[in-house]
C-alpha positions, 0 to 999 in steps of 0.5 A: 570091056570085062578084058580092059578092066581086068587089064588095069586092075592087073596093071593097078595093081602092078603098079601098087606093089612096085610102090610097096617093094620100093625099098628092099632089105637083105637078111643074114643069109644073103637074100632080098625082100620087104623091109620090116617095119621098124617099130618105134621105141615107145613106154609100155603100157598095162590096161592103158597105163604107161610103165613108168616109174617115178619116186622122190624121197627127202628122206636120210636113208640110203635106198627109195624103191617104187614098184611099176603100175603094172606087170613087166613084159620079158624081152623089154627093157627098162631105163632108168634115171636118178638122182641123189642130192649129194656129189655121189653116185646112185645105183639101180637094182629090182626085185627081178635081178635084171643087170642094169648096164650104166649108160653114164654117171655123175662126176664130182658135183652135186647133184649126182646122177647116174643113167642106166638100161636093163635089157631084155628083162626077166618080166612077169611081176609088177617089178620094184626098183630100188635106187641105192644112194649115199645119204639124204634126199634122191629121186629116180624115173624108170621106164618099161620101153618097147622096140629100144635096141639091146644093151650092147647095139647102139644106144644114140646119146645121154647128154649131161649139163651141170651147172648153177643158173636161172637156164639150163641148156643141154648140149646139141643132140643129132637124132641118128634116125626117126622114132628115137625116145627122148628123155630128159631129166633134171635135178635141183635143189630149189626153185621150180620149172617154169613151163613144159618145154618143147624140142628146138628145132623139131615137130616132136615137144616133151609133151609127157610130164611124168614128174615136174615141180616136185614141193620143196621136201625140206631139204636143200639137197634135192627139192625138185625133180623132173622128168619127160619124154617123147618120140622123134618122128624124124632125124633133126638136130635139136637143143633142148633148153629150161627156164627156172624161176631162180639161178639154181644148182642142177644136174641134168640128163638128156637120153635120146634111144634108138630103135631096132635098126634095120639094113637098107638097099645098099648098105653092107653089114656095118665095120663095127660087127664085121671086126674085131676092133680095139678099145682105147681110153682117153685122158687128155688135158689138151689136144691130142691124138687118139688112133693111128690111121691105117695106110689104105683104110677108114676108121669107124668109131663104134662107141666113144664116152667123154666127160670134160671137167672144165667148160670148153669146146672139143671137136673130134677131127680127122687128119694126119700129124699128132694132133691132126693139125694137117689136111684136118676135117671135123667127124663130128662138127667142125676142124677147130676145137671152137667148132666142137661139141660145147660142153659145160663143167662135167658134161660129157656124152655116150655115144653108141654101143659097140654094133654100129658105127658111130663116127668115121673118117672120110680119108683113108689113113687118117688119123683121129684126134680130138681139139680142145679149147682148154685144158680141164681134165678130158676123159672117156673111152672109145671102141674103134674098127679100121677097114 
């Protein structure tokens, strides 16, 4: 009977650890095993207080500076989001000297705005942000985050919606992979926000307010500020909207980050890391052709920016002729511009930061195009990789 029962213990016990091994990784130098943990970008805390960093100034001077609550931790990173009231844009620095990467900034409108990231920072002292602007009133969030990828690796998305109505819709983001954090910011220059909102279409909500409905501060440039966050627990598509009291003059930031990735069974080292790649910038005014496919290989896409400066529809599409117009399939949507990303007057997006494939065609050879509706300004740049 002893024998029996140390016979299915051993079988148990078997049994557990195929479970527990179902999923295996490989590391760089070629050999299996475990999967580690993917820790989830979370905001760091100290004593039980989260790092973040909110200030907003109605003042006429050219720099607003605020300290974290606590001590930085080295080998984090910091993402900051900020805001001046008029058409310019703001620029970050810290008492730590840490370089701050621009992720995305304002064009011609008001508000200006302008996201930014910090890697791998030096640490060690309550550090001071400082937000430089042109004149009258700003406003800035930063926060001290845990598990986000380095400047340089894929950064999911930033989103923007400019635009004067009593609504704001950012446009749709794509989570790439569970455990992403989300923020989303707004400035304006009157009015309030009606209600916390939630993620569309998503188990996860904004329920982190760090700064909503700021008093009017006396000026009509920027007199209310708001920001939030959260964490994606899986891959969803999801369109994050707010209601304000009044038809209102906005800018809005939505930034969606990725954590540490890891490479599961199956999965060779990505194009974008293998290959030395090119880059390219884009300037179009209506449909056109952005790389020329290479007989016998697939284009990955590593990283791409855009901003357009009118409302209108642009698809990136896949297909051979100078706009792609034959055997035409959607990389990132549809094969018409109608079926495209849906942007708003100087809206735009970052996606990706150069390691990881964001975007790729499906036929070998094909070219890359993009299909806009209109003809406003198009603008951006993109990294690419063939193989």
């Amino acid at each position: 009977m002893k024998k029996l029962f140390l016979l299915l213990a051993v079988l148990f016990g078997l049994q557990l650890c195929a479970h527990a091994q179902t999923v295996q990784c490989i590391a760089s130098n070629g050999a299996w095993g475990p999967c580690p943990f993917v820790q989830p970008v979370v905001v760091a805390t100290v004593g039980g207080t989260p790092q973040v960093n909110n200030k907003v100034s109605a003042g006429a001077g050219t720099t607003i500076t605020n300290a974290f609550p606590g001590v930085t931790s080295a080998g984090n990173s910091i993402l900051c989001v900020g805001f001046e009231g008029v058409a310019a844009t703001p620029v970050f620095t810290d008492a730590q000297s840490n370089t701050y990467i621009v992720i995305q900034s304002s064009g011609a409108a008001a508000p200006g705005y302008t996201v930014v990231v910090a890697s791998n920072i030096v640490g060690g002292t309550t550090d001071t942000v400082t937000l430089t602007t042109s004149s009258g009133s700003a406003s800035f969030s930063c926060y001290e985050l845990k598990g986000a990828v380095s400047v340089g690796q894929a950064w999911d998305y930033v989103g923007v919606a400019q635009g004067t109505s009593a609504s704001l819709i950012f446009p749709q983001v794509s989570a790439a992979i569970a455990n992403d954090f989300v923020v989303a910011a707004v400035g304006m220059g009157a009015g309030t926000i009606n209600a916390t909102p939630g993620l569309a279409g998503t188990p996860s909500t904004l329920t982190t307010v760090d700064q909503s409905n700021t008093a009017p501060l006396g000026t009509a440039a920027l007199a209310v500020f708001y920001s939030a966050h959260a964490n994606v627990t899986n891959s969803p598509t999801f369109t994050q909207s707010l209601s304000l009291s009044a038809s209102e003059t906005y800018s809005a930031v939505l930034v969606a980050i990725k954590p540490v990735s890891i490479s599961l069974v199956g999965n060779v080292q990505d194009p974008c890391q293998q290959g030395a790649g090119t880059s390219g910038n884009i300037s179009l005014t209506g449909s056109g052709q952005l790389i020329t496919g290479t007989a016998g290989k697939l284009t990955y896409i590593c990283s791409m920016n855009l901003i357009s400066a009118t409302a209108q529809n642009i698809a990136l599409v896949e297909g051979t002729g100078s706009t792609c117009g034959t055997n035409t399939a959607g990389m990132a949507g549809g094969s018409t511009a109608a079926t495209g990303w849906n942007f708003a007057a100087n809206g735009g997006f970052v996606n990706g930061g150069g390691g990881f494939w964001v975007f790729k065609t499906a036929t070998p050879g094909d070219n890359v195009c993009l299909l806009l509706s209109g003809s406003g300004q198009t603008s951006g740049s993109y990294r690419q990789v063939q193989q």
